[in-house]
mmCIF file of the C-alpha atoms, coordinates in Angstrom:
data_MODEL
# 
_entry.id   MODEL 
# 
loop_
_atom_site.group_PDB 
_atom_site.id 
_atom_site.type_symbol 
_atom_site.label_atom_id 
_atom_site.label_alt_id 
_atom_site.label_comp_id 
_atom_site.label_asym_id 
_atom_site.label_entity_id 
_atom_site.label_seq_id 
_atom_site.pdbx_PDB_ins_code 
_atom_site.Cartn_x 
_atom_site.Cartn_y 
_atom_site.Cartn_z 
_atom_site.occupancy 
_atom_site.B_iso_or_equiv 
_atom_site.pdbx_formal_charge 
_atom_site.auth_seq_id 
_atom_site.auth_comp_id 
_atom_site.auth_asym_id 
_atom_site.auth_atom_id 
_atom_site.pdbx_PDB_model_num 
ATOM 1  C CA . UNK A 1 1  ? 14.793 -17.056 -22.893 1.00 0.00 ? 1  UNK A CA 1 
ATOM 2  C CA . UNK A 1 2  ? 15.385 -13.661 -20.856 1.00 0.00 ? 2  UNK A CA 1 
ATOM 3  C CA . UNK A 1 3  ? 16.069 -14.289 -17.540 1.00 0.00 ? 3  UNK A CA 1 
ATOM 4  C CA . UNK A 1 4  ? 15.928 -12.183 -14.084 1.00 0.00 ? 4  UNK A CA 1 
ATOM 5  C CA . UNK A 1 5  ? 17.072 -12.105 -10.561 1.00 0.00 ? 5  UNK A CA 1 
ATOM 6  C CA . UNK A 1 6  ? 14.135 -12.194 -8.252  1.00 0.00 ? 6  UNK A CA 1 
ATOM 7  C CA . UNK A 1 7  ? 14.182 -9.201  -5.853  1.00 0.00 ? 7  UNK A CA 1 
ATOM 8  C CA . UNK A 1 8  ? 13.192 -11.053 -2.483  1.00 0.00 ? 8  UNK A CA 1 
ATOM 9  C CA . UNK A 1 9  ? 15.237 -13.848 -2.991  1.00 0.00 ? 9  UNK A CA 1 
ATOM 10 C CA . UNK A 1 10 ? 18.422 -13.407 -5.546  1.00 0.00 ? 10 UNK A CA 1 
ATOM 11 C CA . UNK A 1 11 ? 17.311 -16.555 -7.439  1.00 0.00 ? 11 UNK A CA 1 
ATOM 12 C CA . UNK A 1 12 ? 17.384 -16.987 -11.161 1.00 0.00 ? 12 UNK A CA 1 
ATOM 13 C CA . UNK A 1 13 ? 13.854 -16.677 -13.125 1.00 0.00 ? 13 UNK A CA 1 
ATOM 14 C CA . UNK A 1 14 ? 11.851 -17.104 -16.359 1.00 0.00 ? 14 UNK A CA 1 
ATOM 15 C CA . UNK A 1 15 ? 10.416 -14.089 -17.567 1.00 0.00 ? 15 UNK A CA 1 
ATOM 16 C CA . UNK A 1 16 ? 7.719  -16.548 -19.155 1.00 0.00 ? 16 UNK A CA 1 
ATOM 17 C CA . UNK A 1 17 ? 7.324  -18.500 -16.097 1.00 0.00 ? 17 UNK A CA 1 
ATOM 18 C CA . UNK A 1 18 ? 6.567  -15.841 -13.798 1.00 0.00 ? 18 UNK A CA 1 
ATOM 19 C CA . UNK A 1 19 ? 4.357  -12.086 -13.554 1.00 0.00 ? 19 UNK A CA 1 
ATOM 20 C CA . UNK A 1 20 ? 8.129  -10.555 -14.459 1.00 0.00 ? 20 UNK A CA 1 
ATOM 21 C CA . UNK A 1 21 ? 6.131  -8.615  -17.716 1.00 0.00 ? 21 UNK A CA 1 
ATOM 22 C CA . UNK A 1 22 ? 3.010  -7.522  -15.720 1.00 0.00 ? 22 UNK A CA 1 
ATOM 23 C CA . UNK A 1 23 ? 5.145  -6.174  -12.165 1.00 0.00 ? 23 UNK A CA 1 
ATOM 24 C CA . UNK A 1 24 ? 7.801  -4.531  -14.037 1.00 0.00 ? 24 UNK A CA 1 
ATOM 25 C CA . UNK A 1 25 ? 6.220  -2.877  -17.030 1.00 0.00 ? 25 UNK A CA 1 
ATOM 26 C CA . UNK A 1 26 ? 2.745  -2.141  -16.149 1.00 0.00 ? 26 UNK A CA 1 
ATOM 27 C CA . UNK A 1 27 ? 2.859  -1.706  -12.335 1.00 0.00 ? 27 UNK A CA 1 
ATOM 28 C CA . UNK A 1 28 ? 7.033  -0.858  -11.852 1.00 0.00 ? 28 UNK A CA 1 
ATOM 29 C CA . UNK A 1 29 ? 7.408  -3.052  -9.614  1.00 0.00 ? 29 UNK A CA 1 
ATOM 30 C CA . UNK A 1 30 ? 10.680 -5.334  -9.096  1.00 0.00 ? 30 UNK A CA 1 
ATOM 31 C CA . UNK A 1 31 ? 10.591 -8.242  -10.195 1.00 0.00 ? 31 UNK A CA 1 
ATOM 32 C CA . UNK A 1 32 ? 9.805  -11.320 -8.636  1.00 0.00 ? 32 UNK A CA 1 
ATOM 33 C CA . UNK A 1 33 ? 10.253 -15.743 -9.235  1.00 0.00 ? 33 UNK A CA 1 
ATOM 34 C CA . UNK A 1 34 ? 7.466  -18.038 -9.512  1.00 0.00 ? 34 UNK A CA 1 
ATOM 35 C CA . UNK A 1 35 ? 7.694  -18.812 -5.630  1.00 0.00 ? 35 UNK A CA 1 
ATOM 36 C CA . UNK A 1 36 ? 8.130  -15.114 -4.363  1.00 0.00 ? 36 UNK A CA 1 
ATOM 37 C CA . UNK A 1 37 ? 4.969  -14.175 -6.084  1.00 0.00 ? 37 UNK A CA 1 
ATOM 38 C CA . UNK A 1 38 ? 1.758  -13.753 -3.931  1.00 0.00 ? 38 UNK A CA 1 
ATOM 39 C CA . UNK A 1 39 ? -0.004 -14.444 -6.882  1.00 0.00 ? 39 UNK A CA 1 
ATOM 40 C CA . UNK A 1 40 ? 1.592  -17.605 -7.919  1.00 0.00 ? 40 UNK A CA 1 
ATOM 41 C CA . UNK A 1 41 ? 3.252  -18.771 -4.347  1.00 0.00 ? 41 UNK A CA 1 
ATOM 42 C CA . UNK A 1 42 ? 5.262  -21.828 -5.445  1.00 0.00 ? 42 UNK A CA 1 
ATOM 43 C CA . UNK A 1 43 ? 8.242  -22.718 -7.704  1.00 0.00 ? 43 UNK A CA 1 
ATOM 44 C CA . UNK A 1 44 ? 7.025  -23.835 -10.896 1.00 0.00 ? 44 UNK A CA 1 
ATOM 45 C CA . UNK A 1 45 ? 9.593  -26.968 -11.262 1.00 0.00 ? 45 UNK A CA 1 
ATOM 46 C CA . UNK A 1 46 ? 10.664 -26.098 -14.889 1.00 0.00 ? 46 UNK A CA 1 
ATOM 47 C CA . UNK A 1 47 ? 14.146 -25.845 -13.786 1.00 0.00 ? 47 UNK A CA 1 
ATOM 48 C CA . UNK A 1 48 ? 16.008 -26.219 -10.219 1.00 0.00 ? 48 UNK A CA 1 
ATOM 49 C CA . UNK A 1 49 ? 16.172 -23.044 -8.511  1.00 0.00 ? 49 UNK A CA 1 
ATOM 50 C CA . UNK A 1 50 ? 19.454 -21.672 -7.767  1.00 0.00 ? 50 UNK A CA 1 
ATOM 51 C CA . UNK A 1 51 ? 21.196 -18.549 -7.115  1.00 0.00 ? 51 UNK A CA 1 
ATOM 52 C CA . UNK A 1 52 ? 22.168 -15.727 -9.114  1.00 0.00 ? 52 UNK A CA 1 
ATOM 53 C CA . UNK A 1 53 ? 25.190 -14.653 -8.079  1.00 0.00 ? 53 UNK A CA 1 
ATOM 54 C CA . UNK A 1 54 ? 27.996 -14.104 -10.015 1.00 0.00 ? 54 UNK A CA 1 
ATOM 55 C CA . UNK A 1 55 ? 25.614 -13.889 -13.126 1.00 0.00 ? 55 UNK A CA 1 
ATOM 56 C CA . UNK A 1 56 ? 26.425 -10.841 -15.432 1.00 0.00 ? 56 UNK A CA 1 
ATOM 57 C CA . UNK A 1 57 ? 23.329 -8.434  -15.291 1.00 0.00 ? 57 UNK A CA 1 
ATOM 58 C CA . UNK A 1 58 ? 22.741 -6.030  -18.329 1.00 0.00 ? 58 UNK A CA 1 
ATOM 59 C CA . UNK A 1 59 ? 20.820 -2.546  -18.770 1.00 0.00 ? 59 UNK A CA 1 
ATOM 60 C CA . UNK A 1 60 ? 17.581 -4.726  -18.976 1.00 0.00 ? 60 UNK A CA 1 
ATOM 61 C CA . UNK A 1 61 ? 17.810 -5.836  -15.976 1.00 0.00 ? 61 UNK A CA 1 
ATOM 62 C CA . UNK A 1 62 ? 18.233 -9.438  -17.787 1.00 0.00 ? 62 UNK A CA 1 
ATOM 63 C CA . UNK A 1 63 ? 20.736 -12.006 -16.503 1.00 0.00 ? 63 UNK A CA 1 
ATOM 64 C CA . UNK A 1 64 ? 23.571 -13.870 -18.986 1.00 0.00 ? 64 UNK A CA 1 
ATOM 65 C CA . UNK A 1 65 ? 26.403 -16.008 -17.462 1.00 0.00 ? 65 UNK A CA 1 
ATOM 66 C CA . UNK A 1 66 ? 30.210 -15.467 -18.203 1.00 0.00 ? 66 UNK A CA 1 
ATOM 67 C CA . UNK A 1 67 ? 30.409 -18.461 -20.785 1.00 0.00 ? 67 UNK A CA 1 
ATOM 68 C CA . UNK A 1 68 ? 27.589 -16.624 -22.789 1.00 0.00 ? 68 UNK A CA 1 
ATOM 69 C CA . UNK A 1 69 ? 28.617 -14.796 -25.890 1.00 0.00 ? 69 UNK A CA 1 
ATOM 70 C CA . UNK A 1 70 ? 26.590 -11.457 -24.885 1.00 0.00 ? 70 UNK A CA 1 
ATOM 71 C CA . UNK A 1 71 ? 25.149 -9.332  -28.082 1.00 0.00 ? 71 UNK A CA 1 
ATOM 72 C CA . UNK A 1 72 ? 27.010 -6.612  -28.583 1.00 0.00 ? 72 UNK A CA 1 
ATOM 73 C CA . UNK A 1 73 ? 23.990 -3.958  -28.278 1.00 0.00 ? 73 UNK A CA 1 
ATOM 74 C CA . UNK A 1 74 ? 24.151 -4.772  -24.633 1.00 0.00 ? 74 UNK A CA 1 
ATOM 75 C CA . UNK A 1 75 ? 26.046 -3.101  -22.444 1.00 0.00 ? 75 UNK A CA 1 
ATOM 76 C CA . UNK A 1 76 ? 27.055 -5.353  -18.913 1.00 0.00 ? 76 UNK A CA 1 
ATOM 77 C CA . UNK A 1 77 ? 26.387 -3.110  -15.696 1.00 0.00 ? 77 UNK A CA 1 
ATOM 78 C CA . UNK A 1 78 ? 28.029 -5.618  -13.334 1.00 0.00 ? 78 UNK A CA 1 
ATOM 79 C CA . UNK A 1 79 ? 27.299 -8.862  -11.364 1.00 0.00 ? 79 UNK A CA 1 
ATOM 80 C CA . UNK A 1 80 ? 24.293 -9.777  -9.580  1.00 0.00 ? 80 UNK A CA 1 
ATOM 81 C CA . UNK A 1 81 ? 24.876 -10.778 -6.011  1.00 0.00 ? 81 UNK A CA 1 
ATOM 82 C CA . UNK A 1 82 ? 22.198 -11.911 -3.039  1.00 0.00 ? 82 UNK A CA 1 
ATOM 83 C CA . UNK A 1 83 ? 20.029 -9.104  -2.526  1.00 0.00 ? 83 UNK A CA 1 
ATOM 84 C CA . UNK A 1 84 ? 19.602 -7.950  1.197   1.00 0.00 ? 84 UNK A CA 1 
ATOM 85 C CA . UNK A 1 85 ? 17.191 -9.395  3.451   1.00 0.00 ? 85 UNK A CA 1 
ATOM 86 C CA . UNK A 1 86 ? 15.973 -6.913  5.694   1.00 0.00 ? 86 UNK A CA 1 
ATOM 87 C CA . UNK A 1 87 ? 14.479 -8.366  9.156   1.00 0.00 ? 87 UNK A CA 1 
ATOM 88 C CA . UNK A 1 88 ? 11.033 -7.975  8.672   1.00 0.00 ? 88 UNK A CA 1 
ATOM 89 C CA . UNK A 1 89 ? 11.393 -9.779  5.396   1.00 0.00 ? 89 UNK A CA 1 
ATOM 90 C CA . UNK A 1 90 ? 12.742 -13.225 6.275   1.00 0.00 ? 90 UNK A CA 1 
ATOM 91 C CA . UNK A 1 91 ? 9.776  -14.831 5.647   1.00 0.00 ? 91 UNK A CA 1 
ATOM 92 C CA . UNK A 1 92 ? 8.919  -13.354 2.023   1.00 0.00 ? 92 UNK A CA 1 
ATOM 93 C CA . UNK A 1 93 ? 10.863 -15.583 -0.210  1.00 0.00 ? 93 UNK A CA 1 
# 
């Protein structure tokens, strides 16, 4: 189950439960959760949404947490951490 950080609101998503494929590969766009997305406009209520910060974050992009044993063909590029909420943005996410 690959899983994201949205890009308006720092929450952890479903690539499955959201337009993650569609944004990011055919229009390269970030990536954005269920309730971020124009298109879809609400949380989808799979799972409680909550923060990624602190989450590793790996060359996909792709989110793991520290108690996951990570595969060793990925490579960890840091943590994620809130992303940064312009003004003029407030009301996006």
């Amino acid at each position: 189950m690959p899983i994201f950080m949205c890009h308006a609101c720092g929450c952890i998503e479903n690539t499955a439960l959201s337009n993650y494929w569609v944004h990011t590969t055919l229009e390269g766009k970030p990536g954005l959760c269920s309730a971020c997305d124009p298109e879809i406009g609400k949380w989808h209520g799979e799972f409680p949404q909550r923060s990624a910060a602190g989450m590793l974050v790996d060359q996909s992009g792709h989110l793991w947490s520290s108690q996951e044993s990570v595969p060793k063909h990925y490579q960890i590029m840091g943590s994620a951490s809130q992303p940064h909420v312009s003004k003029g943005e407030e009301g996006n996410g």
